[in-house]
PAPA-618746 format. One record per residue (C-alpha): residue in three letters; y, x, z. Coordinates in nm, 2 decimals. Layout:
N
 code     yy     xx     zz
  ala      Y      X      Z
...
This chain:
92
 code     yy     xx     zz
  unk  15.28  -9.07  -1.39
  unk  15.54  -9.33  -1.22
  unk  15.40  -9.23  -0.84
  unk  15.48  -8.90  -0.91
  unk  15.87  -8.97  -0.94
  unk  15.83  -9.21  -0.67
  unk  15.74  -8.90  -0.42
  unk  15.99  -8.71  -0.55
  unk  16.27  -8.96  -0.51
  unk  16.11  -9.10  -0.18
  unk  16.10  -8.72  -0.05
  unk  16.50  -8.67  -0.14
  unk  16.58  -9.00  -0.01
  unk  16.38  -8.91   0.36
  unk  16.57  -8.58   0.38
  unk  16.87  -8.73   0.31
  unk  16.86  -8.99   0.58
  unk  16.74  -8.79   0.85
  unk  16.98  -8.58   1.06
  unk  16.81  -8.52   1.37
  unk  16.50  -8.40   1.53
  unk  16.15  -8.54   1.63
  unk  15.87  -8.40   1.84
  unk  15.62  -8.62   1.71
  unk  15.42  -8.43   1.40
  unk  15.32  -8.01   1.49
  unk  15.52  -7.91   1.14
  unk  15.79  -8.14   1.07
  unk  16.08  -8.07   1.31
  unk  16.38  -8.00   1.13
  unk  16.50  -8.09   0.70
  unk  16.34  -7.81   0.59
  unk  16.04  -7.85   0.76
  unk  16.00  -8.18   0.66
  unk  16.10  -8.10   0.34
  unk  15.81  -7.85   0.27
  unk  15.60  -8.06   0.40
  unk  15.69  -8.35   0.15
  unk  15.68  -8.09  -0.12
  unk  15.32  -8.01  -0.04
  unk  15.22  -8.33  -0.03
  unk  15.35  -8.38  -0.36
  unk  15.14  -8.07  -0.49
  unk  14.85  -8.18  -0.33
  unk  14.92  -8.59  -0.49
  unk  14.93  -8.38  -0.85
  unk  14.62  -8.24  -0.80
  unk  14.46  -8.52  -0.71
  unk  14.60  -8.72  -1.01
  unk  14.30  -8.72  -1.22
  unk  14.06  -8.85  -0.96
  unk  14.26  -9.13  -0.83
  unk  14.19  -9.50  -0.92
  unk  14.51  -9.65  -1.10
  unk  14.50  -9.95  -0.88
  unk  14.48  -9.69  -0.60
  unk  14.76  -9.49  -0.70
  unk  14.95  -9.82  -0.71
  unk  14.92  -9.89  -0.34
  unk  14.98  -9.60  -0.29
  unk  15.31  -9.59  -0.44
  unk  15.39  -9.96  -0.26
  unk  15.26  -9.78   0.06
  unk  15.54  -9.52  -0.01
  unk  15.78  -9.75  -0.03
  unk  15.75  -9.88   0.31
  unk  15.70  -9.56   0.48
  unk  16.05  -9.62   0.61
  unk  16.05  -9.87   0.80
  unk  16.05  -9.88   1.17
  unk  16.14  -9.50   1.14
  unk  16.44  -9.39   1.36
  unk  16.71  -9.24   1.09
  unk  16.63  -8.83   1.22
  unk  16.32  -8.88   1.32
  unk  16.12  -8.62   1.09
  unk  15.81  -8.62   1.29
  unk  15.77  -9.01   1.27
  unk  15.80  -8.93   0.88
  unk  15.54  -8.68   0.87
  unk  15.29  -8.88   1.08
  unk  15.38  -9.19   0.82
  unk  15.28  -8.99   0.52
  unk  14.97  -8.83   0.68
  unk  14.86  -9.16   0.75
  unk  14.88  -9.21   0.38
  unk  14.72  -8.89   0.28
  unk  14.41  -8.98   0.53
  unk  14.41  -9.36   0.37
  unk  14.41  -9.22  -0.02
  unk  14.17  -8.86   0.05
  unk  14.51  -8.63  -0.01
């Protein structure tokens, strides 16, 4: 499914960007942090697949794509609490 990518290329291009440190989210405080915590979301998205509305999964993705903005470059934790947001609004 597109969304899929979408996570995966939205997850490289967050830990790309960020090169600092955030005390904002309990887990993600550094890359790799963050990074695990992207890739379990991604897991946990996958799972999900099958029980997901198609529109759904396509605000989701559009939702995604915004979860950028207004986030300090660094700022992992901002990150983190942006894509739990998204995991509370879509059951994740």
């Amino acid at each position: 499914m597109k969304i899929f990518g979408t996570a995966a290329l939205l997850a490289g291009a967050v830990l790309l960007s960020a090169c600092g440190g955030s005390s904002s989210h309990a887990t993600c405080k550094d890359e790799a942090s963050t990074k695990a915590y992207f890739e379990k979301f991604t897991t946990d998205m996958i799972a999900n697949a099958g029980k997901m509305d198609p529109a759904k999964a396509g605000e989701m993705q559009a939702d995604m794509g915004k979860m950028m903005e207004g986030v300090k470059e660094g700022d992992y934790g901002a990150l983190c609490v942006k894509l739990d947001d998204i995991k509370k609004k879509y059951g994740i």
